[in-house]
C-alpha positions in Angstrom: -5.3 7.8 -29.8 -5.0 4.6 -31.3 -3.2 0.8 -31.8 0.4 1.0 -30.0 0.3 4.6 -28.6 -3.1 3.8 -26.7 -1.6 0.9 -25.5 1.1 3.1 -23.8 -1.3 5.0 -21.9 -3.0 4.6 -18.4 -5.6 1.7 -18.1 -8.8 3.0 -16.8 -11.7 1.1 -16.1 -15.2 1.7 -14.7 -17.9 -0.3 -12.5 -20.5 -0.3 -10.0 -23.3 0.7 -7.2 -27.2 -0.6 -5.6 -30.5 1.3 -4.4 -31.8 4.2 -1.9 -34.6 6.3 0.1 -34.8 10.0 1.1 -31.5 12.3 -0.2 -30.0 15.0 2.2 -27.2 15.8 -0.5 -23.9 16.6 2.1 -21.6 17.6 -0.7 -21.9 18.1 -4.1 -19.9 19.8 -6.8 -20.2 20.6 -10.0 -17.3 20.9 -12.7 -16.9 23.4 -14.7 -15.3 22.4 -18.3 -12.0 24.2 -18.6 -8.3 22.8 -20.0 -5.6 22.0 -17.9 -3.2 24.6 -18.1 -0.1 22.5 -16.7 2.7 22.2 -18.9 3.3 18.3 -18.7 -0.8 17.5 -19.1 -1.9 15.2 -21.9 -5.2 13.5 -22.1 -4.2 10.0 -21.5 -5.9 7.2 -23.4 -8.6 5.4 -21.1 -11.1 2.4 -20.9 -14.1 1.6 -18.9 -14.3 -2.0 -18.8 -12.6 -2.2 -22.2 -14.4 0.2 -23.6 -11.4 3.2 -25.1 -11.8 6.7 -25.5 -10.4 10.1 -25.2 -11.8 12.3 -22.8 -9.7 15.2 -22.3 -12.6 17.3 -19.6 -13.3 16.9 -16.0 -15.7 15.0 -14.4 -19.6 16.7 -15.6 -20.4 16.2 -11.5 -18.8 14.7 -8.5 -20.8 14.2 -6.0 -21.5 12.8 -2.1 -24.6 12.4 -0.9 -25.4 11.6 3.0 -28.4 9.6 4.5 -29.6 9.8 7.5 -27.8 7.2 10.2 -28.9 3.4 10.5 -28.2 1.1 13.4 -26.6 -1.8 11.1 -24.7 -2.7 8.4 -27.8 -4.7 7.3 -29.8 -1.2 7.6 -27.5 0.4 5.8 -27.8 -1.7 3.1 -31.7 -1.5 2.6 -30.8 2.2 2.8 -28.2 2.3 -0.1 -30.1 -0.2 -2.0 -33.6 2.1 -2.1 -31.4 4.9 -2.9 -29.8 3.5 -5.7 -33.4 2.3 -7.1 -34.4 6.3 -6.8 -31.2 7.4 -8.8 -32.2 4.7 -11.8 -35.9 6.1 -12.0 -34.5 10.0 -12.0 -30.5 9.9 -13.5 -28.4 12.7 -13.4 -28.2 14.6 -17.1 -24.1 14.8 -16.8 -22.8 12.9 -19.5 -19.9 11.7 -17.0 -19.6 11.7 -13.3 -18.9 9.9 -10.3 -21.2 9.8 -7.5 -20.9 8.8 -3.7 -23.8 7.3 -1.8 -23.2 7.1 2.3 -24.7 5.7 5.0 -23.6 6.5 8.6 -24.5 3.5 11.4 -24.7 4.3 15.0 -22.7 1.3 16.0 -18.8 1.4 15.8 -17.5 -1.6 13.8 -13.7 -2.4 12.5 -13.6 -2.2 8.8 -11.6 -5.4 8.8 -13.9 -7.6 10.2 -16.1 -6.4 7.3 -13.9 -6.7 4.8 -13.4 -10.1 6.2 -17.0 -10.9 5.9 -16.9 -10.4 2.2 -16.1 -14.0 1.1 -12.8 -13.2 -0.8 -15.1 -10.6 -3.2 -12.3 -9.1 -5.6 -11.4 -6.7 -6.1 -10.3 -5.4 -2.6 -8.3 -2.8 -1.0 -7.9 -2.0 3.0 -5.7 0.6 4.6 -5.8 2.1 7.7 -3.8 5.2 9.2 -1.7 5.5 12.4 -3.0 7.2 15.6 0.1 8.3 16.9 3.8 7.6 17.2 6.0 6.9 19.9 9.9 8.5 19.1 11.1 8.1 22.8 10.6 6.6 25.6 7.6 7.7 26.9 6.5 10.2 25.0 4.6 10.7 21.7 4.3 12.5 18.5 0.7 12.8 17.3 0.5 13.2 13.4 -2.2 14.7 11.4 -2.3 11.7 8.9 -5.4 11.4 6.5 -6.7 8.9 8.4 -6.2 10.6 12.4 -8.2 12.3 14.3 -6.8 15.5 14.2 -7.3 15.9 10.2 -10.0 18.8 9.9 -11.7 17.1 6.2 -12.4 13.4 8.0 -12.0 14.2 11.8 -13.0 10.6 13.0 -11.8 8.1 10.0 -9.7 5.3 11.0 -9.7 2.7 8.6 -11.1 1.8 5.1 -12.5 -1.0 3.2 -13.6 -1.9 -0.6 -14.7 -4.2 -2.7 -15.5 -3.8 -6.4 -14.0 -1.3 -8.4 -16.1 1.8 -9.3 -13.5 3.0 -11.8 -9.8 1.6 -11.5 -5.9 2.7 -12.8 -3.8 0.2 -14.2 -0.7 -0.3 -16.8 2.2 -1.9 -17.2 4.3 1.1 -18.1 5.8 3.7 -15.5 3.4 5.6 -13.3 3.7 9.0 -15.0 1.6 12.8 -14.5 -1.1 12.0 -16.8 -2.2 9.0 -15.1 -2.3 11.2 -11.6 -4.2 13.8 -13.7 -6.4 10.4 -14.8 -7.2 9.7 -11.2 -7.3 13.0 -10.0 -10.2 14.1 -12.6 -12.9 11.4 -10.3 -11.7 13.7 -7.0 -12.6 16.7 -5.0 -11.7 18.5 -2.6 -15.4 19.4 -1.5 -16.0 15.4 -1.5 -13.0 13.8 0.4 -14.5 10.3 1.0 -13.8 10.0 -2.4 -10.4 8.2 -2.8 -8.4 6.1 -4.8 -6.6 2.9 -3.1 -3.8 1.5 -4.5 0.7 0.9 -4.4 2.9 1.7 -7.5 5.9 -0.9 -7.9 9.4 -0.5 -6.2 11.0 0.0 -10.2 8.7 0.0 -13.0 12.1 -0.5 -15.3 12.6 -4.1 -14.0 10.9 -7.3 -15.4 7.2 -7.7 -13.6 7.3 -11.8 -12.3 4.2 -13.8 -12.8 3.4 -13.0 -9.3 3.2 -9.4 -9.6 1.2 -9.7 -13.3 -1.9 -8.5 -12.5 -0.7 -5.5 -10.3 1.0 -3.9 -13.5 3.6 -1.0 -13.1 0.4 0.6 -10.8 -3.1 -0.2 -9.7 -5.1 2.3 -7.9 -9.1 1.9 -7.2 -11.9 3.9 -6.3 -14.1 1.2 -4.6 -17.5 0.1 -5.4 -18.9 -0.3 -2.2 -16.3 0.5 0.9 -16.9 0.8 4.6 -15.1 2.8 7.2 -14.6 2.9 10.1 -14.7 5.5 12.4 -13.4 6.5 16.1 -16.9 6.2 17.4 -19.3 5.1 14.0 -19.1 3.5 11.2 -20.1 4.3 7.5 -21.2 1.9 4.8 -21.1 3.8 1.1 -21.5 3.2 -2.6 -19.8 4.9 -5.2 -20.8 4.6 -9.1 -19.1 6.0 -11.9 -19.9 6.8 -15.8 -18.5 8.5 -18.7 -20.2 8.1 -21.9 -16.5 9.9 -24.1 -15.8 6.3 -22.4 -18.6 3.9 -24.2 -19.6 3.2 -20.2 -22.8 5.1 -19.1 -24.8 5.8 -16.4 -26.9 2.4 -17.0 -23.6 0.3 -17.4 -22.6 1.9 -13.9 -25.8 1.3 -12.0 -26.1 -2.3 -13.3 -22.5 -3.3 -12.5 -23.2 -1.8 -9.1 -26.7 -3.7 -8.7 -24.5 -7.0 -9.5 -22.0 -6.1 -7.1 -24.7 -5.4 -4.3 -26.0 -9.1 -4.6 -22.8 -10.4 -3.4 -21.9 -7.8 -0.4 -22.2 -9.6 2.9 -24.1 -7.5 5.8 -22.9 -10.2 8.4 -19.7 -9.0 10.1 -18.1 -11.4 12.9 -16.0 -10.6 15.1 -12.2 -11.9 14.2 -9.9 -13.6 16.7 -6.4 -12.0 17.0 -4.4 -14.8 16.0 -4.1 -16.9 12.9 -5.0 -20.5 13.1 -2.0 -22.8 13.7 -0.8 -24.8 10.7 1.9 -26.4 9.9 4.9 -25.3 7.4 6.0 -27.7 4.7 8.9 -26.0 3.5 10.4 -22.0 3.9 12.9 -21.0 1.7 15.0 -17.7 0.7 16.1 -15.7 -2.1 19.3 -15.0 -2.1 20.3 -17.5 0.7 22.5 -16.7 3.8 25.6 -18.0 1.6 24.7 -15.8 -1.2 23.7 -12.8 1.1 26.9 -12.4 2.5 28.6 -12.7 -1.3 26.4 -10.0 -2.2 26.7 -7.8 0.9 30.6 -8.0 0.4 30.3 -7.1 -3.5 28.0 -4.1 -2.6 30.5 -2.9 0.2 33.4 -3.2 -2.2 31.8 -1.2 -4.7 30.8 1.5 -1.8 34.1 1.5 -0.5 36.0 2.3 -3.7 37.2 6.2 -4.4 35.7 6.2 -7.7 32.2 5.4 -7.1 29.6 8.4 -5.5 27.0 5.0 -4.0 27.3 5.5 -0.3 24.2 3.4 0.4 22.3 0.1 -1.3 19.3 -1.4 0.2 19.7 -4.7 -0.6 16.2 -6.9 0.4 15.4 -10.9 0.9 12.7 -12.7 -0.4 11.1 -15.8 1.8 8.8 -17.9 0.8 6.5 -20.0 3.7 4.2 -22.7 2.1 2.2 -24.4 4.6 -0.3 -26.9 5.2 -3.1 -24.9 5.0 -4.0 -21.9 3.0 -3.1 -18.3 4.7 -6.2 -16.2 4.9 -4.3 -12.7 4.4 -7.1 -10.5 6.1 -7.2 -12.9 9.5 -3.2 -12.6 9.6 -3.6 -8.7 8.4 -6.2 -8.3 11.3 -3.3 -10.0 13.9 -0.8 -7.7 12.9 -3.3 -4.9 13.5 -4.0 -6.0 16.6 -0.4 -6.3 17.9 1.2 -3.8 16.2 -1.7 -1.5 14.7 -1.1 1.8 17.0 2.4 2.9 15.2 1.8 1.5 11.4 0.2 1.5 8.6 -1.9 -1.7 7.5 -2.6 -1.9 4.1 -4.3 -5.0 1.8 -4.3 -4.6 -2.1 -5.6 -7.3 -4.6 -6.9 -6.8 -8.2 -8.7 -10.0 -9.6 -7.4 -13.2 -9.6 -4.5 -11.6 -7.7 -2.5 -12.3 -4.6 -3.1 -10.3 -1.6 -0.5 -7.9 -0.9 -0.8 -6.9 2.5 1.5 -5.5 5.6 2.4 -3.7 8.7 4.7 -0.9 7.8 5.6 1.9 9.7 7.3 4.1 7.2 5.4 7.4 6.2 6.7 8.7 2.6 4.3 12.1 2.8 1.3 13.1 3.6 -0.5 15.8 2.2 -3.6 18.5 3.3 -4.1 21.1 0.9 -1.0 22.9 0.6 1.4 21.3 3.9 3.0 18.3 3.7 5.1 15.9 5.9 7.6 13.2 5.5 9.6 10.9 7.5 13.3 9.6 7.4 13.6 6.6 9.3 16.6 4.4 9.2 18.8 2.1 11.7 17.2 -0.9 13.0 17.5 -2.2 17.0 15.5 -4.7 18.9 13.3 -3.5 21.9 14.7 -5.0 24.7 13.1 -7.3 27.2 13.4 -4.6 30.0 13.4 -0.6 30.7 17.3 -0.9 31.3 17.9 -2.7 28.3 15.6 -1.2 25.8 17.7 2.2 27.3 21.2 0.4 26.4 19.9 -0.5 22.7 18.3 3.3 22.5 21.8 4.6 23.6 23.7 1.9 21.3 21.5 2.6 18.1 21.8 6.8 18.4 25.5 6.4 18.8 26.7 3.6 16.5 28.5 5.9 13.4 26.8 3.5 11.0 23.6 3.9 11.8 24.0 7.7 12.1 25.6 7.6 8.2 22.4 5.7 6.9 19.8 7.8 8.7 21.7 11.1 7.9 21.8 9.6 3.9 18.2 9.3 4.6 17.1 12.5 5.9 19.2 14.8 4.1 17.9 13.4 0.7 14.3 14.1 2.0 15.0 17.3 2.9 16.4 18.5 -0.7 14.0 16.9 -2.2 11.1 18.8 -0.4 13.2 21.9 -0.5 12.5 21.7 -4.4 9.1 21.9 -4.3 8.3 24.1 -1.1 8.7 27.4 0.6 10.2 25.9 3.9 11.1 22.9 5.2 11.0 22.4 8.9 13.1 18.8 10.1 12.1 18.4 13.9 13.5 16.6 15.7 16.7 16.4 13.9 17.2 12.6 15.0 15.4 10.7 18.0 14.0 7.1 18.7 10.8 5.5 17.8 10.1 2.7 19.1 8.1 0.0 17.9 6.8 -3.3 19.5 9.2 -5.5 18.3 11.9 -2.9 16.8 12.9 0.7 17.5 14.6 3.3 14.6 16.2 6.1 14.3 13.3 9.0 13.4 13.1 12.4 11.9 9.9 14.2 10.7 9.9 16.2 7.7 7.4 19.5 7.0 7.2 21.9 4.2 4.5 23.6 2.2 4.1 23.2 -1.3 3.8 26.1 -3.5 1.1 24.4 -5.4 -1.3 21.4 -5.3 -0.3 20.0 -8.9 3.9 19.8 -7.2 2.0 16.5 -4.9 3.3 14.5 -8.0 6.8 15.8 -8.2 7.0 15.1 -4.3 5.8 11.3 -5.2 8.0 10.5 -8.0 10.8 11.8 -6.1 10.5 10.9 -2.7 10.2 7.5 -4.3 12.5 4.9 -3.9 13.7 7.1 -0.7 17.2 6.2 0.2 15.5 3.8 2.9 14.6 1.3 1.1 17.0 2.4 -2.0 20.3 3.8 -1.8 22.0 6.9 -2.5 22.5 7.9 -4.9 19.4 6.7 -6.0 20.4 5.3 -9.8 23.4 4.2 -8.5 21.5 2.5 -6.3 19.0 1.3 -8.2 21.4 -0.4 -10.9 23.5 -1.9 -7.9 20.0 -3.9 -7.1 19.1 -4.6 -10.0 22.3 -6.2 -10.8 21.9 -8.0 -7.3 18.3 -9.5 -6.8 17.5 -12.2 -8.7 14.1 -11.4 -7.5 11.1 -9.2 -8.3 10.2 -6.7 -5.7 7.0 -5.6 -7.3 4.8 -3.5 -4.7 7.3 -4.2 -2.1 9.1 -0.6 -0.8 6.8 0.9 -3.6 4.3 4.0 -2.3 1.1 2.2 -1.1 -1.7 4.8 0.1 -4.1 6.6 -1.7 -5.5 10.0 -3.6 -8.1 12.5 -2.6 -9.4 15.8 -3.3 -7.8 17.6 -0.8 -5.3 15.4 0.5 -3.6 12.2 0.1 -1.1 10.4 2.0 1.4 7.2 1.3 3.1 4.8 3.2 6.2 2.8 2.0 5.4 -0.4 1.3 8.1 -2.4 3.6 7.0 -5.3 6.4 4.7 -6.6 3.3 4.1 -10.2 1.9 2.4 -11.7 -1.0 -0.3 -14.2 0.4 -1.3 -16.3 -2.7 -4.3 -19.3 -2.6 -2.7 -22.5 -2.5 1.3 -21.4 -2.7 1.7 -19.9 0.7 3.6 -16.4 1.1 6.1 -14.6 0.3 8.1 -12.3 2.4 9.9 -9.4 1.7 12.8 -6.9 4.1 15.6 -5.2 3.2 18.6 -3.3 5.0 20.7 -0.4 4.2 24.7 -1.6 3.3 26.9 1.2 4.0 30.4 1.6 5.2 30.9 -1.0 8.0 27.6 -2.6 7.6 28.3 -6.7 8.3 26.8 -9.1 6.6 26.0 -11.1 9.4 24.1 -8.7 11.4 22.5 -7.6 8.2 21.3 -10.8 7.9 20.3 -10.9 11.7 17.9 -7.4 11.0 16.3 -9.0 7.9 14.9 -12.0 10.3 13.6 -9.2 13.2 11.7 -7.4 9.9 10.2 -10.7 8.8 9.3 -12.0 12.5 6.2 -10.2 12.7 5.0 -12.7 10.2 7.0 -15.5 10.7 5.9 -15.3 14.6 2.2 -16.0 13.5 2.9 -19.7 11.9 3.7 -20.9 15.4 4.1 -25.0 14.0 6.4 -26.0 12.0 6.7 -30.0 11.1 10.0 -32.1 12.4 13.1 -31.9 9.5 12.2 -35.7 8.5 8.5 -35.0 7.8 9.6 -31.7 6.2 11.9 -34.2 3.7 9.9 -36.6 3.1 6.9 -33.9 2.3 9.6 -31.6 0.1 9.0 -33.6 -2.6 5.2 -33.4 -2.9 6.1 -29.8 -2.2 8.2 -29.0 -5.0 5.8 -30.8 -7.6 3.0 -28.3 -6.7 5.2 -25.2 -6.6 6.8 -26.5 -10.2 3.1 -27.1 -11.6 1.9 -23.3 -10.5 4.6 -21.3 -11.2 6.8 -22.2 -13.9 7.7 -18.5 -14.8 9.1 -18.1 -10.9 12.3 -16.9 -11.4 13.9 -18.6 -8.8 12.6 -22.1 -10.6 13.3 -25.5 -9.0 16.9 -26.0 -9.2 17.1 -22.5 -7.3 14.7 -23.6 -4.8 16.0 -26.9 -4.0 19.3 -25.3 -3.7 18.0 -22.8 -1.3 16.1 -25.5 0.9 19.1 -27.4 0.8 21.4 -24.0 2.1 18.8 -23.3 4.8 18.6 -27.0 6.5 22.5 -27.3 6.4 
């Protein structure tokens, strides 16, 4: 396919792995060439590093090849490097494939502090799975998440990170099925270290800001080299990929890899947990309270007419933090870990020349193991309090308040139908319950079905997303309402951010996120769920408990008459940098103006 129709289709691009000794192959599979059967397939148009084609066949080989264990990153290395050296002298005779090389090392280091260790090498991805959730007060739910010890395809992973891009997924359009058939053709469920990392946007319909350019409508990655780490180990790998229907071969791969190899860091340090104090110049948000509380009041008038069927709108807040120094996004990622790590997701996305979008979010929208799969309706908002008496009075206020119980049940009852489509049963236990997190506790419900088959994982994504958590109901409705709202671009933020694999995948909403941006600060993002007898004023009040887990970590903040006298200087820089912003400078000294006053 050619001119304006390839243009339409998914971006795929290929790159790079390094050298290695003595092979014990683990895992290895080899494809056999048959057609798709599935109704809705169509070869989509793709490119390796600009190079277009038309494959329409699976993978000739995918491939995972395990080496015996090291006792360093640095040893691991050597390892991978001599490895890769052996595959140049003796190539596979596949004409396309993908091909993982691992490492295990004896000593058990946090994938973070590696990551952090790479220099700002881009592309990057992180993400890193929950151990276990707490839903009442003293006890637990444990959940077989992708990356938990109880899954029984990577008993011990923990948490992953990559730099480089061995093949990568990106366009501007709507995720659609051919580009999950695109990424799915480099997986397999006999080699499940194999994954692709990456977050589709909240709604691909609206008007991508220059912020959120080079994320596209999607961006997904299978990293070049990644390391992970495990409950008691660690693992350093490389993956290479080639296609020659794709103009990028086997040589291409190995060289881009080789390239990539010369600028991976063994030298991992251990991070402090808390982000150096600086000081802010100037915070500012879009809409401000004033407008908040216009807006809030227009979407409860609409809900509360008999005409209209919209009985929920997420409306969300954008806040932007410049301070005096840069924001390193893995340091304030690694802090968030830290404090809030054991009941959330942390996730870190950035394609080239990109911001870092990064957060702390505790939302599940499925996970999937073969066949079973498991979602999560979560809804309602409460502090924790500052004692066991009080924390029992908020638990006892949020399961009662008739609000909150309307949102969740929106919530939880769209789930359900929606898994009800695509499975044999669908189990909802408990029914509704607490879980509490550090700073903030919500009304819960898990979510478990069984899919009647593996190719119905991308119904359950397109329609599980937007949920009516960080949506509305019903969802077009919804969706128009916010459209017509926000004067800002959501991008990534509430999208699904998680990741593909052979034999399971799993995806978190993208909520508690930020865009962390060299030189222009960050960017905040929360929303809350308007219903009947929601209040703009204690709306308001949740949005600043979402954002404090970031807000909490930029501890200085300069007196209001350095903060005027500096707005100036400010403004110039953020005029110079992002002249596309949609809020633009009259919007932004009107906001700065709102918030001092």
């Amino acid at each position: 396919m050619a001119g304006a129709a390839a243009a339409r289709h998914c971006l795929v691009r290929f790159a790079d792995p390094e050298p290695v000794k003595t092979i014990d192959i683990s895992c290895q599979t080899t494809l056999s060439i048959r057609q798709s059967s599935h109704h809705r397939y169509q070869s989509c148009s793709l490119s390796m590093n600009g190079c277009r084609g038309e494959p329409g066949l699976p993978m000739g080989t995918v491939e995972s090849r395990t080496f015996p264990a090291v006792a360093s990153p640095a040893l691991a290395m050597d390892r991978l490097k001599s490895a890769i050296s052996q595959l140049k002298s003796n190539p596979p005779s596949f004409t396309s494939g993908i091909i993982r090389l691992q490492v295990p090392i004896e000593e058990e280091i946090e994938a973070i502090e590696w990551l952090h260790a790479q220099n700002q090498f881009l592309p990057r991805c992180y993400f890193s799975g929950r151990r276990q959730i707490n839903v009442s007060a003293g006890s637990f739910i444990d959940f077989t998440n992708g990356n938990n010890a109880h899954s029984s395809i990577n008993p011990n992973l923990v948490s992953v990170a990559g730099v480089g891009s061995a093949v990568f997924f990106r366009d501007i359009r709507p995720f659609s099925y051919s580009d999950w058939r695109s990424i799915k053709r480099f997986l397999s469920r006999e080699c499940p270290f194999i994954r692709a990392y990456g977050a589709i946007r909240f709604d691909a319909r609206a008007e991508i800001s220059s912020e959120w350019e080079d994320f596209g409508s999607f961006y997904f990655m299978v990293p070049q080299v990644e390391f992970d780490e495990l409950e008691e180990t660690s693992m350093l790998a490389v993956t290479l990929a080639w296609d020659n229907a794709l103009s990028w071969t086997w040589k291409d791969a190995v060289e881009t890899l080789e390239s990539t190899m010369c600028q991976v860091s063994s030298n991992v340090v251990k991070l402090r947990n808390e982000v150096s104090r600086t000081f802010i110049i100037s915070s500012n948000h879009v809409p401000t309270k004033r407008h908040w509380y216009l807006a809030v009041e227009r979407a409860l008038q609409i809900i509360n007419r008999s005409s209209t069927p919209l009985t929920k709108v997420v409306l969300a807040r954008s806040s932007r933090v410049v301070t005096t120094t840069d924001i390193d996004p893995i340091t304030w990622l690694a802090c968030l870990k830290h404090v809030e790590g054991e009941n959330a997701y942390q996730f870190c996305l950035q394609p080239p020349d990109a911001p870092a979008f990064i957060g702390n979010t505790p939302e599940q929208l499925f996970h999937r193991k073969w066949l079973n799969i498991s979602s999560e309706a979560l809804a309602g908002t409460r502090a924790r309090g500052g004692s066991t008496a009080l924390d029992l009075q908020i638990e006892h206020d949020l399961l009662s308040s008739p609000k909150d119980h309307l949102e969740f049940t929106i919530v939880r009852e769209s789930i359900r139908s929606k898994l009800e489509a695509v499975c044999d049963r669908v189990v909802v236990k408990p029914q509704k319950t607490i879980r509490k997190l550090p700073r903030v506790q919500h009304l819960y419900a898990q979510l478990t079905g069984r899919l009647r088959s593996e190719d119905d994982e991308f119904d359950i994504l397109s329609s599980l997303h937007p949920s009516p958590a960080v949506c509305g109901f019903p969802t077009e409705e919804a969706r128009l309402l916010i459209a017509e709202t926000e004067v800002f671009d959501r991008g990534m933020y509430a999208g699904p951010v998680g990741w593909f694999g052979g034999g399971e995948s799993e995806f978190a909403v993208g909520i508690r996120s930020a865009l962390v941006e060299k030189g222009l600060g960050a960017l905040f993002y929360a929303g809350t769920g308007i219903v009947e007898g929601s209040n703009p004023s204690l709306e308001w009040d949740e949005l600043e408990l979402k954002t404090s887990q970031f807000t909490k970590l930029l501890k200085l903040e300069v007196p209001l008459q350095s903060k005027i006298e500096n707005v100036g200087t400010e403004l110039k820089r953020f005029q110079r940098t992002r002249t596309k912003n949609k809020v633009g400078i009259e919007g932004y000294l009107h906001s700065f103006r709102d918030e001092e006053n």
